[in-house]
C-alpha positions in Angstrom: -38.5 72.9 -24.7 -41.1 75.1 -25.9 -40.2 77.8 -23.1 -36.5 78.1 -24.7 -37.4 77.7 -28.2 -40.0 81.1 -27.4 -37.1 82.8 -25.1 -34.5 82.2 -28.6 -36.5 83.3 -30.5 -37.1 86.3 -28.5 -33.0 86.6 -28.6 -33.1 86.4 -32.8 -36.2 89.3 -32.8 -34.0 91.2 -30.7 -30.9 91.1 -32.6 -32.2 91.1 -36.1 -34.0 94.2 -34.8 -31.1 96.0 -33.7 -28.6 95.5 -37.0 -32.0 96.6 -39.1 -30.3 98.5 -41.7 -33.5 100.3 -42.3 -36.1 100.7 -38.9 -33.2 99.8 -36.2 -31.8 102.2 -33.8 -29.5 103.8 -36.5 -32.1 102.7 -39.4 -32.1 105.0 -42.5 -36.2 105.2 -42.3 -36.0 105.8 -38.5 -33.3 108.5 -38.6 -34.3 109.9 -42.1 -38.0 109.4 -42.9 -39.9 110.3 -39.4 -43.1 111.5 -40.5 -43.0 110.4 -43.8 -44.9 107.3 -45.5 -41.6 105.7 -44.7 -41.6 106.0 -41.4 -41.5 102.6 -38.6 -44.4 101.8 -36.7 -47.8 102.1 -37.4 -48.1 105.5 -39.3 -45.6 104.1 -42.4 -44.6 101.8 -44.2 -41.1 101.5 -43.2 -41.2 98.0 -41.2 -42.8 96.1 -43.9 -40.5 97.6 -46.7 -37.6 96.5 -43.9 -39.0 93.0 -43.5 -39.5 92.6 -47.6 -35.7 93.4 -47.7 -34.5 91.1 -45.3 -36.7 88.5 -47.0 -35.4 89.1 -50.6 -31.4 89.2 -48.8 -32.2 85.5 -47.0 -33.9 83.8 -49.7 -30.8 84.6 -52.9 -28.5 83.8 -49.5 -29.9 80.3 -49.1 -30.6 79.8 -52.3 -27.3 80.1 -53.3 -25.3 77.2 -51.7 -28.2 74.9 -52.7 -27.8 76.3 -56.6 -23.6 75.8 -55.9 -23.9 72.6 -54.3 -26.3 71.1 -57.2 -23.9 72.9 -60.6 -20.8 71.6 -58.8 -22.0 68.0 -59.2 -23.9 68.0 -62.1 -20.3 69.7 -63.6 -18.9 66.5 -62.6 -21.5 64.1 -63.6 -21.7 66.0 -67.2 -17.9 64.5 -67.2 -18.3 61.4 -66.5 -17.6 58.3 -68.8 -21.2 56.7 -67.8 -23.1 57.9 -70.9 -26.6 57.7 -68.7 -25.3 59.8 -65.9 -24.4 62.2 -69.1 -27.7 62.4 -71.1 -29.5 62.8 -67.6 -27.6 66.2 -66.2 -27.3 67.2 -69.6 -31.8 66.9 -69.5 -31.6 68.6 -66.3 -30.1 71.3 -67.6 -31.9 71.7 -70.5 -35.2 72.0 -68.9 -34.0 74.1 -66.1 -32.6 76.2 -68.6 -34.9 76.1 -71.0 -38.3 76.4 -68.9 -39.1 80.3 -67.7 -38.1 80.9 -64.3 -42.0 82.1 -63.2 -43.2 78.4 -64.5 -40.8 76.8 -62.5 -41.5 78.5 -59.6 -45.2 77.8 -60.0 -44.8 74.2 -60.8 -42.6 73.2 -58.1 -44.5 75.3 -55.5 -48.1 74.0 -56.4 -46.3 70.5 -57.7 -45.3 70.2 -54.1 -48.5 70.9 -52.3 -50.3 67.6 -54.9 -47.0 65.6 -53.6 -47.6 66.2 -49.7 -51.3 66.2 -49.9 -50.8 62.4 -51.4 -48.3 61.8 -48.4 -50.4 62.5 -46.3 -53.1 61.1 -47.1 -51.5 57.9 -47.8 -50.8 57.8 -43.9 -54.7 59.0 -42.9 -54.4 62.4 -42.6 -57.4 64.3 -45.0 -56.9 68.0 -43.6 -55.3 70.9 -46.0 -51.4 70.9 -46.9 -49.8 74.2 -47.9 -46.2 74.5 -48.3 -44.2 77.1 -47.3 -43.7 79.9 -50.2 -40.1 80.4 -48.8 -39.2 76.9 -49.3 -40.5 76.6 -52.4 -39.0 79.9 -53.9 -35.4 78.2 -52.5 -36.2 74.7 -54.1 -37.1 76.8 -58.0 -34.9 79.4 -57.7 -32.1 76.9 -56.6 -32.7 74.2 -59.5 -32.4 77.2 -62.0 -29.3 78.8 -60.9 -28.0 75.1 -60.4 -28.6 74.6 -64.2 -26.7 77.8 -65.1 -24.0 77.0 -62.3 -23.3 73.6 -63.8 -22.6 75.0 -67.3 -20.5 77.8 -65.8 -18.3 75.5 -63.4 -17.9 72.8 -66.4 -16.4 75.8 -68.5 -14.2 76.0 -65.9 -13.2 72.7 -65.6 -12.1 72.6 -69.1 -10.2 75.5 -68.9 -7.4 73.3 -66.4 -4.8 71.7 -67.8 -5.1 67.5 -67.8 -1.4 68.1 -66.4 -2.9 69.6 -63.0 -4.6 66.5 -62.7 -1.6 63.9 -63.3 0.5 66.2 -60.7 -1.8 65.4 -58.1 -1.0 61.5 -59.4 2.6 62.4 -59.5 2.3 63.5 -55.6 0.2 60.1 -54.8 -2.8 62.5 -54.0 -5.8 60.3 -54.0 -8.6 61.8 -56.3 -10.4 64.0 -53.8 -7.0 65.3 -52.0 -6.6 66.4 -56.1 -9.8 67.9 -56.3 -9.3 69.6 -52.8 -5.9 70.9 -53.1 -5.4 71.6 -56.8 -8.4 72.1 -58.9 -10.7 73.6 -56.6 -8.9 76.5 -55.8 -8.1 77.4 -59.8 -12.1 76.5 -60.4 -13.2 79.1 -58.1 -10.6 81.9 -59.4 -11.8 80.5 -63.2 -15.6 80.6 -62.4 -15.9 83.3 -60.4 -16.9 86.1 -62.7 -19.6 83.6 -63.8 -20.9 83.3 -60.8 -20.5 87.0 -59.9 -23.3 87.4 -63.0 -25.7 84.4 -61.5 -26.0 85.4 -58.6 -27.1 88.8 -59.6 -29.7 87.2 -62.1 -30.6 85.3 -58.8 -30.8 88.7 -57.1 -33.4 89.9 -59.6 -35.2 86.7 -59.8 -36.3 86.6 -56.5 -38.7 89.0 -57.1 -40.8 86.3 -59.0 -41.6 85.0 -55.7 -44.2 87.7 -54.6 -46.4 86.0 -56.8 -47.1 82.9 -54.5 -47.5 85.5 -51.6 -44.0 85.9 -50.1 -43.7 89.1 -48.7 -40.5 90.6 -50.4 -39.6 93.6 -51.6 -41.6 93.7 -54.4 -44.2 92.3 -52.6 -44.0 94.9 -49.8 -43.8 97.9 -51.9 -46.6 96.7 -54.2 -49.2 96.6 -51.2 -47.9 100.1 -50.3 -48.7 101.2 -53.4 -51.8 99.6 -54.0 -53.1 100.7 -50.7 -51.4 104.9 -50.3 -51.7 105.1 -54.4 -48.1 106.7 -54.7 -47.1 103.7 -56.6 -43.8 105.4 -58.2 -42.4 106.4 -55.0 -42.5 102.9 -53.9 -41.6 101.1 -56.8 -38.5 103.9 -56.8 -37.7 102.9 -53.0 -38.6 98.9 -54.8 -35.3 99.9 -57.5 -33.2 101.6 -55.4 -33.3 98.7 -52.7 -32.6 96.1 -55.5 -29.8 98.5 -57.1 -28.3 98.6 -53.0 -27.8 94.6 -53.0 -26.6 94.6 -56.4 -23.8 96.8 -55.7 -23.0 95.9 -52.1 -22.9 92.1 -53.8 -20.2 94.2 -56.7 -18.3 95.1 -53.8 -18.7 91.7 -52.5 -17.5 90.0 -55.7 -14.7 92.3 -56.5 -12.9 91.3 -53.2 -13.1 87.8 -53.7 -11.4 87.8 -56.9 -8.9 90.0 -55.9 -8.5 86.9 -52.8 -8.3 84.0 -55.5 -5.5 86.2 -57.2 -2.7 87.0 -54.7 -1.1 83.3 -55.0 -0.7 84.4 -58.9 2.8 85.1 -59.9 3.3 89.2 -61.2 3.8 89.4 -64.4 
């Protein structure tokens, strides 16, 4: 087991090497900064700007169905007739909201390590716990942009017509076929633009995470920095990095909601 987990991982190196947008084969560092303090291997700094930039791409990417997943249902549950159910999303929100996004970070990453370290030694084990700064940069950045998702997707849910919801009635739709068929797809075309803006605050907010030692971008570019002392040409390459996921995630965006829209009827 351990032989094929080693040999897949081996396959994953490879590949993830090979699309490298920055130090692969066709990299921009490899083909356009040889030489340079960019450069991959061991004379630049190109591979661990590449690795800070892959981190920074997967953590907003799994962060983001985990934000989704948590505003979709607190959106519901802020709906509901149970006035408890109401008053405890509408708490949620508040503090998420409310509480900077640095603070979070730092109290569920060190709030975290107190929980499993009484876990554990509930069941005997006394040895050091440390969680894993990726997982606890998901967990904080995912509870925020949940909070802000909730209020955008509720927005939307307001914005559909009661009628939408007696159709599905009308057609003996059972109240998830409804949601399925009929209001999800409006509630994405509705909330999209909102969520086109969170996610780009998520973009930027990953950043935070450097300070519990994840080696993003910022991260990455700050050791450079610190360690060549040509901190504004890697805080640039730090902005332009940032500015090439924002607008790739534009791009992104843009198509979608031209996708949600070609059902609607020209006018």
């Amino acid at each position: 087991m351990q032989a094929a987990f080693a040999a897949l991982s081996s396959v994953v190196s490879w590949f993830a090497g090979m699309i490298d947008p920055m130090c692969g084969p066709i990299g921009i560092f490899r083909l356009f900064a040889a030489d340079t303090l960019l450069s991959c291997g061991d004379t630049g700094w190109g591979d661990e700007i590449a690795y800070g930039f892959m981190i920074t791409a997967s953590l907003a990417i799994c962060t983001l169905p985990i934000g989704l997943f948590l505003g979709f249902f607190i959106a519901l549950a802020k709906q509901s007739e149970e006035k408890s159910l109401r008053l405890a999303t509408n708490i949620y929100t508040t503090i998420f909201r409310g509480l900077p996004e640095l603070l979070t970070l730092f109290i569920v990453y060190y709030g975290l390590q107190i929980v499993a370290q009484r876990v554990m030694a509930a069941v005997g084990y006394e040895g050091p716990v440390e969680i894993n700064a990726f997982i606890a940069g998901m967990i904080a950045l995912g509870v925020v942009f949940s909070a802000y998702c909730s209020e955008v997707l509720l927005s939307a849910f307001k914005a559909i017509p009661r009628g939408q919801y007696e159709a599905g009635d009308a057609l003996g739709f059972h109240r998830g076929k409804t949601m399925r068929l009929i209001i999800l797809p409006q509630l994405v075309r509705i909330a999209l633009p909102g969520l086109g803006n969170l996610w780009m605050a998520l973009l930027k907010d990953t950043a935070l995470v450097s300070v519990i030692g994840l080696p993003d971008i910022l991260r990455q570019t700050g050791v450079a920095a610190r360690v060549t002392k040509n901190a504004f040409e890697f805080f640039s390459i730090a902005c332009l990095l940032f500015l090439i996921l924002a607008m790739a995630s534009s791009l992104v965006f843009s198509a979608l909601e031209r996708w949600t829209k070609r059902s609607e009827v020209a006018r």
